[in-house]
N, CA, C and O atoms as CSV, one atom per row, in Angstrom:
chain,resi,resn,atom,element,x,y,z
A,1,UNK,N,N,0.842,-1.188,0.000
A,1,UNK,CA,C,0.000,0.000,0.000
A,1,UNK,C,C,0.881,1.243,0.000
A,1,UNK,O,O,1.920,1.246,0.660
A,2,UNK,N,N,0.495,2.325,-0.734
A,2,UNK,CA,C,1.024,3.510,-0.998
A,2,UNK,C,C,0.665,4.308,0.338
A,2,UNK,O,O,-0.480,4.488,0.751
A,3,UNK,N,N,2.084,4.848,1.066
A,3,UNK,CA,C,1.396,5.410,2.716
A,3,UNK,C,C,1.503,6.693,2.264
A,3,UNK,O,O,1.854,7.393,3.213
A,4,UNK,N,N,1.387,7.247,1.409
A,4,UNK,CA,C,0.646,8.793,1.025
A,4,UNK,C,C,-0.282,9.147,0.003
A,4,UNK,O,O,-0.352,10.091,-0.784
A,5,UNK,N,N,-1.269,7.707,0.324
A,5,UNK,CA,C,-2.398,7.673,-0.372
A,5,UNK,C,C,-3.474,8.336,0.437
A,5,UNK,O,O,-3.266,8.574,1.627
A,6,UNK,N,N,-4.357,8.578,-0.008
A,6,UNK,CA,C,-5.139,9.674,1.105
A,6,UNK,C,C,-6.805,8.721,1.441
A,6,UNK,O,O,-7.731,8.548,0.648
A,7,UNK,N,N,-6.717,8.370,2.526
A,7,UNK,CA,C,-7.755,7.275,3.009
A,7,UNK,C,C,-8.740,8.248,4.117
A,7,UNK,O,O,-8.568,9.463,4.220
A,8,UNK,N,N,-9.550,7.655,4.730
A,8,UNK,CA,C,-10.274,7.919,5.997
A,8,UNK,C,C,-9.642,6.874,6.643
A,8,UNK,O,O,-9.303,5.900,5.971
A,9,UNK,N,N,-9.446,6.901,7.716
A,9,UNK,CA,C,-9.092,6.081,8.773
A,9,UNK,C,C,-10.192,6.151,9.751
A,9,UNK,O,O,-10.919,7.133,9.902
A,10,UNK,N,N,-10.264,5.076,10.386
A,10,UNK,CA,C,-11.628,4.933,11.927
A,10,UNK,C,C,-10.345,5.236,13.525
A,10,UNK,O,O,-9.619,4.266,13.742
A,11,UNK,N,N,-10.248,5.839,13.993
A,11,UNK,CA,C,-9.545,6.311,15.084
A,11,UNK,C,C,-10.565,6.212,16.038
A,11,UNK,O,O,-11.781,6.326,15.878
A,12,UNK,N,N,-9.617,5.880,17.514
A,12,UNK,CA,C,-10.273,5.959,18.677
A,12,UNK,C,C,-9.837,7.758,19.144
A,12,UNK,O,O,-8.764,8.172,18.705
A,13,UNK,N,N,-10.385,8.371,19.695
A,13,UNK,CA,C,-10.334,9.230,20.022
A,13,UNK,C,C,-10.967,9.487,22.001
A,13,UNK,O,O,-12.085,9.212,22.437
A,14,UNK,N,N,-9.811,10.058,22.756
A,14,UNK,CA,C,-10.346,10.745,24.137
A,14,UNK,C,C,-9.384,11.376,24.720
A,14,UNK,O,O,-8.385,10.921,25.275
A,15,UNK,N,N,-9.832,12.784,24.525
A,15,UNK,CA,C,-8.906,13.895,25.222
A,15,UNK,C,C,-8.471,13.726,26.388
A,15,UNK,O,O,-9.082,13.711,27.456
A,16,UNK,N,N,-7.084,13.562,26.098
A,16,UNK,CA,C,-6.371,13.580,27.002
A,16,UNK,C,C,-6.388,14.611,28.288
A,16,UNK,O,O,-5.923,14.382,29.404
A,17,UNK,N,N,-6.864,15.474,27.961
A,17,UNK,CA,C,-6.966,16.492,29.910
A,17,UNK,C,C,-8.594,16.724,29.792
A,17,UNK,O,O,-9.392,16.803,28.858
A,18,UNK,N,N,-8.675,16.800,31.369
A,18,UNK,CA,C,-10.040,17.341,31.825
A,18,UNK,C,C,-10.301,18.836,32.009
A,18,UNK,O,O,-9.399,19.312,32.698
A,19,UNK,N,N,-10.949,19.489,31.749
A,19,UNK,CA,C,-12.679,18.447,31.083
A,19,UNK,C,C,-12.185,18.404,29.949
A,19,UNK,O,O,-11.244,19.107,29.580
A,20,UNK,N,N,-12.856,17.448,29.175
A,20,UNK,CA,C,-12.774,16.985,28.374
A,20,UNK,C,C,-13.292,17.708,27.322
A,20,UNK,O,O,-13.924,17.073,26.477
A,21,UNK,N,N,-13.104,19.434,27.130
A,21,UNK,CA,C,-14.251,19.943,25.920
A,21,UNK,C,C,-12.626,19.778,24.965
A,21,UNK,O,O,-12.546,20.334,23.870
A,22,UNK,N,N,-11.856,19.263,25.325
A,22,UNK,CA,C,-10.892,19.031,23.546
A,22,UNK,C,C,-11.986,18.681,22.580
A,22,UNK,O,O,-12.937,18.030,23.013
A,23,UNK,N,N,-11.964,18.956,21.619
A,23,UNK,CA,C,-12.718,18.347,20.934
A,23,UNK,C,C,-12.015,17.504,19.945
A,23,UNK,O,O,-10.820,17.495,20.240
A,24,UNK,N,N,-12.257,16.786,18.885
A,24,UNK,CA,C,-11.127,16.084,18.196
A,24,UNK,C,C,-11.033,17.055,16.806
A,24,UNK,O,O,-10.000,17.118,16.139
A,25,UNK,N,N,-12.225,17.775,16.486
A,25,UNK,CA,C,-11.889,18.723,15.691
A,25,UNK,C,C,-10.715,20.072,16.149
A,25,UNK,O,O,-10.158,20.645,15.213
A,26,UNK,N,N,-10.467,20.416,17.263
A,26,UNK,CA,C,-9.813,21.461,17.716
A,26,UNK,C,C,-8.196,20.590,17.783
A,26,UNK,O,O,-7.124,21.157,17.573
A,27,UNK,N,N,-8.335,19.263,18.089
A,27,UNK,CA,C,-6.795,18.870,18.002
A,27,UNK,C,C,-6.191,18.532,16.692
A,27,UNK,O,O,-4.976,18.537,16.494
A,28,UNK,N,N,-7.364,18.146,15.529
A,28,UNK,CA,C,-6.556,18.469,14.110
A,28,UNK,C,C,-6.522,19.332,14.074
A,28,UNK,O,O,-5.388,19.412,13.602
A,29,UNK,N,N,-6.964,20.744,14.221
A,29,UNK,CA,C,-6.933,22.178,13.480
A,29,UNK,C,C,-5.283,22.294,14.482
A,29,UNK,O,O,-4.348,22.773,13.839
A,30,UNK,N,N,-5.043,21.963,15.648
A,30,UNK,CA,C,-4.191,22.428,16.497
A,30,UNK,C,C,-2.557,21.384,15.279
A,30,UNK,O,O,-1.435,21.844,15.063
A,31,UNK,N,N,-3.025,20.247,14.871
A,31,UNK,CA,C,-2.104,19.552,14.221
A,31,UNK,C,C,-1.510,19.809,13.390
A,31,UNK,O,O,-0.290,19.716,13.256
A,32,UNK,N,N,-2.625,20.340,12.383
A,32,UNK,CA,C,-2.229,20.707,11.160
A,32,UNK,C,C,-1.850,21.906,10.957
A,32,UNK,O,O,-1.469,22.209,9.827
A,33,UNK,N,N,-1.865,22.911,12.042
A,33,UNK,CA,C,-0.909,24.321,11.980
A,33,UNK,C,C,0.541,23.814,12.745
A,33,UNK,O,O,1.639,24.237,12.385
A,34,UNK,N,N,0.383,22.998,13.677
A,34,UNK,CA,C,2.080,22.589,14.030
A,34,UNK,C,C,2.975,21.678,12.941
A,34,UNK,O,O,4.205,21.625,12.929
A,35,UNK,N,N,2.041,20.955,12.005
A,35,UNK,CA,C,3.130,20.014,11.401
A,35,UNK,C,C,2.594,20.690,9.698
A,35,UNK,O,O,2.949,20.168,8.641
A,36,UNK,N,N,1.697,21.923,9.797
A,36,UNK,CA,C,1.134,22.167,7.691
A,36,UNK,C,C,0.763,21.093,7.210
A,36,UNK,O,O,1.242,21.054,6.077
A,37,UNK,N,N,0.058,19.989,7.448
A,37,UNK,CA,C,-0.665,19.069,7.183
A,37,UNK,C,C,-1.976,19.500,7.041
A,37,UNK,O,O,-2.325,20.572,7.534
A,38,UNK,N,N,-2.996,18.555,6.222
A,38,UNK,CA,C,-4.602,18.785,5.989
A,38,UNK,C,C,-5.316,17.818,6.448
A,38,UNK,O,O,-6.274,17.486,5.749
A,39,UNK,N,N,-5.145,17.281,7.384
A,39,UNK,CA,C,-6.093,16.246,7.879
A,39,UNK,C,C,-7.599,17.007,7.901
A,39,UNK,O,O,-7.828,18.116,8.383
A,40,UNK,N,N,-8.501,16.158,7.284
A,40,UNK,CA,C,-9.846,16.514,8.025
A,40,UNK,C,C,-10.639,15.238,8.952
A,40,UNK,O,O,-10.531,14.012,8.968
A,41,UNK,N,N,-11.343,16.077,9.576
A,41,UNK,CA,C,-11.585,14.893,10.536
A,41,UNK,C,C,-13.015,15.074,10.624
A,41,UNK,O,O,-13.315,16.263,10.520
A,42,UNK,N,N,-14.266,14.086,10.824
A,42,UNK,CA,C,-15.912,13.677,10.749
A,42,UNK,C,C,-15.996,13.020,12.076
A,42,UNK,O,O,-15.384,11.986,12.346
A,43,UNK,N,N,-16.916,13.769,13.042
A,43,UNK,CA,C,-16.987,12.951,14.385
A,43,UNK,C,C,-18.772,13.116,14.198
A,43,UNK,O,O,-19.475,14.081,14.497
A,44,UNK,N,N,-19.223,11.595,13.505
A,44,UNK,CA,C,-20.808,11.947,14.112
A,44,UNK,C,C,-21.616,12.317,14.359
A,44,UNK,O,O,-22.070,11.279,13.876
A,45,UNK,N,N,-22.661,12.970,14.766
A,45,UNK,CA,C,-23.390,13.269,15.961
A,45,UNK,C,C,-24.895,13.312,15.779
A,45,UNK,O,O,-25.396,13.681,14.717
A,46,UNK,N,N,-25.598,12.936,16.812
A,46,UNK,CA,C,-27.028,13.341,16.638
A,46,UNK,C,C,-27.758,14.238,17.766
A,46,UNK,O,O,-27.255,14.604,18.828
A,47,UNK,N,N,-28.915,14.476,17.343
A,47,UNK,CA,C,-29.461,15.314,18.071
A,47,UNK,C,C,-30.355,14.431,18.970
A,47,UNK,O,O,-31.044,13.449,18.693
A,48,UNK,N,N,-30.010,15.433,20.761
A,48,UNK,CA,C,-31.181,14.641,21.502
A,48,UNK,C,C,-32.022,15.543,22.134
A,48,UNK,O,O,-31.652,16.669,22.467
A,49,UNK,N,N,-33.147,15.097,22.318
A,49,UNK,CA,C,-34.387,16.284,22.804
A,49,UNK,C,C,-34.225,16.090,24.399
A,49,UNK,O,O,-34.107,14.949,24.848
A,50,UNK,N,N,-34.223,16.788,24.928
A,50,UNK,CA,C,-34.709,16.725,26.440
A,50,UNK,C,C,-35.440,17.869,27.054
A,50,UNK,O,O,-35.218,19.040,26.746
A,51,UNK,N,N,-36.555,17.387,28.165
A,51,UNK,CA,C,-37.461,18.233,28.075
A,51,UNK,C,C,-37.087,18.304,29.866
A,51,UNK,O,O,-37.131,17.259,30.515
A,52,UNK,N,N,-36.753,19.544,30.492
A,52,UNK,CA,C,-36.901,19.897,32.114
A,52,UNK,C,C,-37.803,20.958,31.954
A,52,UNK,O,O,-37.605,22.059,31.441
A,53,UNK,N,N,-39.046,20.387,32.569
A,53,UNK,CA,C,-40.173,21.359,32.763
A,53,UNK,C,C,-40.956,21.229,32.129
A,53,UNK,O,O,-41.567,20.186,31.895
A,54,UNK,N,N,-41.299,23.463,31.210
A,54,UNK,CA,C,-41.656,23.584,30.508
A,54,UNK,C,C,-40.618,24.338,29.684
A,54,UNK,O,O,-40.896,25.127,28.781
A,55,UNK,N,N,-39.159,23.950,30.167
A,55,UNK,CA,C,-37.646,24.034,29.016
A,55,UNK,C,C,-37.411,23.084,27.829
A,55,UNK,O,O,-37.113,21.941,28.178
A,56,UNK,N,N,-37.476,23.292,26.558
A,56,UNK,CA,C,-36.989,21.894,25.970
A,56,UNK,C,C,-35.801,22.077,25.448
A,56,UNK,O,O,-35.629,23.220,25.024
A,57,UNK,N,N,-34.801,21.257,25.312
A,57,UNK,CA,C,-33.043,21.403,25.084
A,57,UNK,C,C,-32.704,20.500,23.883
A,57,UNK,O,O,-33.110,19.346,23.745
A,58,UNK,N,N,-31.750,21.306,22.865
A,58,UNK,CA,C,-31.951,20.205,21.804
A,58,UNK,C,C,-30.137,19.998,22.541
A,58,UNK,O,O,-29.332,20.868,22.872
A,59,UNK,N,N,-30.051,18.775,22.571
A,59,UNK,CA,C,-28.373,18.280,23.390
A,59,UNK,C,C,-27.594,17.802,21.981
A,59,UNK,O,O,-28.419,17.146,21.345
A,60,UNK,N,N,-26.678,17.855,21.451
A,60,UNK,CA,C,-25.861,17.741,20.726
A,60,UNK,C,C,-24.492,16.369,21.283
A,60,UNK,O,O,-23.512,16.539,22.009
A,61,UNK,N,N,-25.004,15.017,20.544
A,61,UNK,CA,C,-24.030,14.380,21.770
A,61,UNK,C,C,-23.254,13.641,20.420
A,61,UNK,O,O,-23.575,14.160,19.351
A,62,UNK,N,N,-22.386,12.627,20.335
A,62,UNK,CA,C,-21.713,11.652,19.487
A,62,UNK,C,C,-22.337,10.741,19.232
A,62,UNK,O,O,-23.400,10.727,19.853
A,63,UNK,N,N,-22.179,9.887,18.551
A,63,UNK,CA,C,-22.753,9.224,17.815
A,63,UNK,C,C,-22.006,7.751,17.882
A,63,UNK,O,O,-22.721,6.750,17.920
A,64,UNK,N,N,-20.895,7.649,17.894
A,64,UNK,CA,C,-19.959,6.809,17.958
A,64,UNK,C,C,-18.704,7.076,18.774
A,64,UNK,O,O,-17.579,7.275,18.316
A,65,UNK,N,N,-19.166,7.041,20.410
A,65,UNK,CA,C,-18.360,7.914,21.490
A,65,UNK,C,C,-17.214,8.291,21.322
A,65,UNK,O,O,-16.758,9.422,21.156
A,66,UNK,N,N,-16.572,6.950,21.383
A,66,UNK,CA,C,-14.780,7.341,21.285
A,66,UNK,C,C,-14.001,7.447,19.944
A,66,UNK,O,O,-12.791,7.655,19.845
A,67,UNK,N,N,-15.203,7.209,18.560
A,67,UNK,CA,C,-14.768,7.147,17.190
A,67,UNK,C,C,-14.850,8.341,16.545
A,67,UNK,O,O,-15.815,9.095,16.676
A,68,UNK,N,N,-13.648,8.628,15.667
A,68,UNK,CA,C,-13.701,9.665,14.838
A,68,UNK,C,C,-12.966,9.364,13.777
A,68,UNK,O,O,-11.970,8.643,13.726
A,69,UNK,N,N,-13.702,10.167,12.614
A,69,UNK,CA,C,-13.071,9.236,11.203
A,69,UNK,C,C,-11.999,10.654,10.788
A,69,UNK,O,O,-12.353,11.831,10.867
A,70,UNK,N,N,-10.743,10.197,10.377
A,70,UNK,CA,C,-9.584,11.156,9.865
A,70,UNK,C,C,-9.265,10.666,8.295
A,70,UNK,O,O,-8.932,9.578,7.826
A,71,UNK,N,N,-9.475,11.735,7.814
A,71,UNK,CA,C,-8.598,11.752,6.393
A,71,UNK,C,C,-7.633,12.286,6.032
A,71,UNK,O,O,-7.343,13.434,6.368
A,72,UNK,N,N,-7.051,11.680,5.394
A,72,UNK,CA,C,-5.174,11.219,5.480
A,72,UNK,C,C,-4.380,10.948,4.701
A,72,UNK,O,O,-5.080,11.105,3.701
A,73,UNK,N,N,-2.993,10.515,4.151
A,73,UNK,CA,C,-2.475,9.952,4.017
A,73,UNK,C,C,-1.574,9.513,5.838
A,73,UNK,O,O,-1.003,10.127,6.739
A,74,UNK,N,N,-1.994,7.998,5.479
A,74,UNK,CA,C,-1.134,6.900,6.477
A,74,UNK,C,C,-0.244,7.499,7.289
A,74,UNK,O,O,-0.406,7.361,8.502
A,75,UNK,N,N,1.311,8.591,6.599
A,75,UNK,CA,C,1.781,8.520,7.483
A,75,UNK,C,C,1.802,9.591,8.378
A,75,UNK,O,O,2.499,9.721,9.384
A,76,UNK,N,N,0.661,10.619,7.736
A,76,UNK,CA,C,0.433,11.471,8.420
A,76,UNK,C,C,-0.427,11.356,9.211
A,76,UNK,O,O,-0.606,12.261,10.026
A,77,UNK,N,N,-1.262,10.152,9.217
A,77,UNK,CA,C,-2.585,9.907,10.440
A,77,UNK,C,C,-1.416,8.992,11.393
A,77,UNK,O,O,-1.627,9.138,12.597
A,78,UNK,N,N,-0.447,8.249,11.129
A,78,UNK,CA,C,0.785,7.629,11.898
A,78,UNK,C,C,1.307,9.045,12.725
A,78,UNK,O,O,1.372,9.071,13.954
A,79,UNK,N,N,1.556,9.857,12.123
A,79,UNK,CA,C,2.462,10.734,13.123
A,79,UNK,C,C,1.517,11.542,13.821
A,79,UNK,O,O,2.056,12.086,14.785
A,80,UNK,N,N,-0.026,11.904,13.663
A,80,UNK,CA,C,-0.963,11.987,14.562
A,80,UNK,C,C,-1.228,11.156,15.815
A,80,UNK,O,O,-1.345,11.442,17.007
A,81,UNK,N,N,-1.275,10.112,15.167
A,81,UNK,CA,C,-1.286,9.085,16.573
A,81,UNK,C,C,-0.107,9.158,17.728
A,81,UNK,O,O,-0.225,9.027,18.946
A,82,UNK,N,N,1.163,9.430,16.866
A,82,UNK,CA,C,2.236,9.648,17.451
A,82,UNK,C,C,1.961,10.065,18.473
A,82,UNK,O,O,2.363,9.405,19.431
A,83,UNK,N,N,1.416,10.931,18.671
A,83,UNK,CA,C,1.752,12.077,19.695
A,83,UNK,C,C,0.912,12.161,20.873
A,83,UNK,O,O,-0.223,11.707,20.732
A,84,UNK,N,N,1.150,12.536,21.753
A,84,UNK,CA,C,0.367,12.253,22.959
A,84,UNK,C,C,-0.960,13.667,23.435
A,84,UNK,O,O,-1.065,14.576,24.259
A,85,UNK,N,N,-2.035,12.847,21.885
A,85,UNK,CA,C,-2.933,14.116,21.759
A,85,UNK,C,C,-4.197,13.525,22.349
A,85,UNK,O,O,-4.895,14.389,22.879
A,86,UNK,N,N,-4.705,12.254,22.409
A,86,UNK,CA,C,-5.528,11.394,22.666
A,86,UNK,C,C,-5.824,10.337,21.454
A,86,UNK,O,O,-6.570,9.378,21.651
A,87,UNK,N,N,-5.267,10.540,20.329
A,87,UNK,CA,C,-5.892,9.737,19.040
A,87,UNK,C,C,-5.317,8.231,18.836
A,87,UNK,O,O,-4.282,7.998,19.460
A,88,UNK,N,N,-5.819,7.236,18.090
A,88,UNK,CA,C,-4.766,6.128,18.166
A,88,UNK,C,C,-5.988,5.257,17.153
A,88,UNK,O,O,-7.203,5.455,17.135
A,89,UNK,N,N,-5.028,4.057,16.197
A,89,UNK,CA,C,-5.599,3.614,15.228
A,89,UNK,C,C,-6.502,3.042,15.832
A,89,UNK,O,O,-6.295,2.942,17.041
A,90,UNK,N,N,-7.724,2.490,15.347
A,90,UNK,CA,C,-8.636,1.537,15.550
A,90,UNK,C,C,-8.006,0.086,14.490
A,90,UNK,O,O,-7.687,0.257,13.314
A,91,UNK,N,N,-7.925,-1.315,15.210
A,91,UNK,CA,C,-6.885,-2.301,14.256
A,91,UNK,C,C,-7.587,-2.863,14.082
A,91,UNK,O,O,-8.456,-3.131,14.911
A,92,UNK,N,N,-7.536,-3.354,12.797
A,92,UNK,CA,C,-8.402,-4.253,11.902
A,92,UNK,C,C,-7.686,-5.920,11.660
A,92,UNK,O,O,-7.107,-6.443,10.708
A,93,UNK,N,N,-8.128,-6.468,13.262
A,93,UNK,CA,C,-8.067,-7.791,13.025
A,93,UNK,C,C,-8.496,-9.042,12.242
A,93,UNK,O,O,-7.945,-10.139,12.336
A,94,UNK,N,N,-9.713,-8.700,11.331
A,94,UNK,CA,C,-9.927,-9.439,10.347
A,94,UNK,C,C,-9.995,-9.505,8.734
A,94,UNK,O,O,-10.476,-10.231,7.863
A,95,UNK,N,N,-9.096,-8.115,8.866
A,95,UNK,CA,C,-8.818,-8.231,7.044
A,95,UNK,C,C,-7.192,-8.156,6.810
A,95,UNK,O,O,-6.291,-8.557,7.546
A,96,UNK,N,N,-7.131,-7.541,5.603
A,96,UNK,CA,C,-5.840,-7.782,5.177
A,96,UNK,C,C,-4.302,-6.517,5.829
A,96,UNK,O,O,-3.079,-6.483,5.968
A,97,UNK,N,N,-5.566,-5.683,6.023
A,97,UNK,CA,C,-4.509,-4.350,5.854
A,97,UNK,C,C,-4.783,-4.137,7.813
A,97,UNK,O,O,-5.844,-4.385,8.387
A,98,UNK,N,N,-3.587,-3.665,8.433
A,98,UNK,CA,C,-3.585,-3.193,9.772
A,98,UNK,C,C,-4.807,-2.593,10.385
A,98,UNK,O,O,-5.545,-3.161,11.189
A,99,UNK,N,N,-4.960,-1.195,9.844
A,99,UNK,CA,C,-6.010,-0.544,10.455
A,99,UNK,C,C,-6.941,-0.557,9.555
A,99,UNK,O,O,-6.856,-0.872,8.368
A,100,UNK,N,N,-8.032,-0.125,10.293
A,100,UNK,CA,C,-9.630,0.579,9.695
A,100,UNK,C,C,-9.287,1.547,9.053
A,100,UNK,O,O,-8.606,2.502,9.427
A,101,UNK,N,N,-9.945,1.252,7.618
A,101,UNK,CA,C,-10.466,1.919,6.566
A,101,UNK,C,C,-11.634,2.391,6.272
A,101,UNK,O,O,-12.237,1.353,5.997
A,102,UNK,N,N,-12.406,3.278,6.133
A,102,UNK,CA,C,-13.479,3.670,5.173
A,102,UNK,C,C,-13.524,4.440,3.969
A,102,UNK,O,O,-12.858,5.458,3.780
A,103,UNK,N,N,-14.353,3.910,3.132
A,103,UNK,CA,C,-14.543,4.433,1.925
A,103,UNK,C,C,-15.293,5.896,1.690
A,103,UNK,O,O,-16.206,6.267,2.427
A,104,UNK,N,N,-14.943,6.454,0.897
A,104,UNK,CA,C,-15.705,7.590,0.667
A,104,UNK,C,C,-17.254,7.067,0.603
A,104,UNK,O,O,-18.100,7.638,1.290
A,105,UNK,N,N,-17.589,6.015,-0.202
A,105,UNK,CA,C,-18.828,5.461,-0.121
A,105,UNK,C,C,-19.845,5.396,0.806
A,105,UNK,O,O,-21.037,5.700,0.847
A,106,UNK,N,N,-18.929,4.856,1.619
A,106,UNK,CA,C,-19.653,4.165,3.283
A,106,UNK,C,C,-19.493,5.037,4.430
A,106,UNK,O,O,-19.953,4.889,5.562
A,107,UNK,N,N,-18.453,6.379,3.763
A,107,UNK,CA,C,-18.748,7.433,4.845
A,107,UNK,C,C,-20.245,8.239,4.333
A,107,UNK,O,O,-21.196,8.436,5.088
A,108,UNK,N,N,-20.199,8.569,3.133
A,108,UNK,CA,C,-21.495,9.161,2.880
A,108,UNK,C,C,-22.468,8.711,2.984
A,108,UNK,O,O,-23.358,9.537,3.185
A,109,UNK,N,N,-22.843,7.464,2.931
A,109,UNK,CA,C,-24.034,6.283,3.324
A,109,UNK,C,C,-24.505,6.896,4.918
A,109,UNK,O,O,-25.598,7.299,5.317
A,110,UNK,N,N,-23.059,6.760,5.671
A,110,UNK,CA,C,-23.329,6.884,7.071
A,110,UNK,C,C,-23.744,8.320,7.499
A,110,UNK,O,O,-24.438,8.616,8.472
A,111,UNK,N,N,-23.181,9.157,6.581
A,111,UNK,CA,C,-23.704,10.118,6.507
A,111,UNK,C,C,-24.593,10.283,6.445
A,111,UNK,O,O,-25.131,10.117,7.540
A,112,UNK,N,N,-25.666,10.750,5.223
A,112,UNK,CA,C,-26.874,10.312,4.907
A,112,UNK,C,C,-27.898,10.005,6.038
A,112,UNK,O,O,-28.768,10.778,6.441
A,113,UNK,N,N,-27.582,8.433,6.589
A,113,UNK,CA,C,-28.378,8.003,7.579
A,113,UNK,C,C,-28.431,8.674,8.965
A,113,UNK,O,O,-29.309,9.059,9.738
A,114,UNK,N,N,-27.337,8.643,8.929
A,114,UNK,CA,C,-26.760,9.864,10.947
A,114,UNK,C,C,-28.079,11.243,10.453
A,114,UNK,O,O,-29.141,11.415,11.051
A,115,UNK,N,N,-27.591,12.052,9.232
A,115,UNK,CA,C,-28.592,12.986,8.907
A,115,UNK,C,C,-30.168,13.046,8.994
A,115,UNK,O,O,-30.902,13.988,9.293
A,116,UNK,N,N,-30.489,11.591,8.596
A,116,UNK,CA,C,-32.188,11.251,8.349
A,116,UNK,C,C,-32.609,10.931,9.799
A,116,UNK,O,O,-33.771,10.935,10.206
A,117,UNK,N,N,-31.530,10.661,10.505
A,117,UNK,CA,C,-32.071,9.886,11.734
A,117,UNK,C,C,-32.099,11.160,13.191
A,117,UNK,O,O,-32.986,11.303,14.033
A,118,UNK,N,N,-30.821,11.904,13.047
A,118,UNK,CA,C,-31.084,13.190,13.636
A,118,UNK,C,C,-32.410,14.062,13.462
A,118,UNK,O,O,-32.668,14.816,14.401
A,119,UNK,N,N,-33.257,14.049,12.404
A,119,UNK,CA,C,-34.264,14.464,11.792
A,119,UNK,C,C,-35.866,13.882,12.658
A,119,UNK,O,O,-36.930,14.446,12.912
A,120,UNK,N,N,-35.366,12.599,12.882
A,120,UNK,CA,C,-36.765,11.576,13.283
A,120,UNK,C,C,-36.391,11.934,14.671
A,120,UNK,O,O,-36.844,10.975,15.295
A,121,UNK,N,N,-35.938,12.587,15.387
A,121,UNK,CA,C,-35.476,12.825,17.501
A,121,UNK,C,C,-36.092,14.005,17.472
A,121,UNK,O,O,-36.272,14.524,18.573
A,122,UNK,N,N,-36.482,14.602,16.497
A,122,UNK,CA,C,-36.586,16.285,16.826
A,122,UNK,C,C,-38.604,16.162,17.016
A,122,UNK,O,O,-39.262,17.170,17.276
């Protein structure tokens, strides 16, 4: 495999200091001005209703807690992990290649659905 091919990767993600408002979007933007890299990074999320009272709160939570998808080339999502930011591969014990992959395909699928389904809570 070509390691400056430009993939999505599935990463575990959890900020390393408390509280925890790191977000994983604020530690690529923080990455890619220390090393001029373009990672972008897709974390999830849906919407949840909660009602105290006669308050109603639309809550904004994850979708896939500790997962966040990074796009990359390899060895630049490698020297992300590197570092002691909270990120680290998710390993893909039953196929061919080390880590988790997603396709542009199956991110927009998931897309799509995360979208339609945030829609049906409201």
């Amino acid at each position: 495999m070509n390691n400056q091919e430009v993939n999505w990767f599935l990463l575990n993600y959890i900020a390393p200091t408390a509280p925890r408002c790191n977000s994983a979007e604020f530690a690529i933007d923080k990455f890619n001005a220390a090393t001029a890299s373009q990672l972008d990074v897709f974390a999830p999320t849906f919407i949840e209703v909660e009602q105290h009272g006669e308050e109603v709160k639309r809550i904004e939570r994850p979708l896939l807690f500790h997962y966040v998808f990074v796009r990359g080339s390899e060895d630049t999502v490698k020297n992300l992990c590197s570092r002691a930011n909270g990120f680290s591969f998710v390993l893909n014990h039953s196929g061919d290649y080390r880590y988790v992959k997603v396709t542009e395909a199956a991110l927009d699928t998931s897309v799509s659905y995360t979208h339609l389904r945030a829609h049906e809570t409201v």
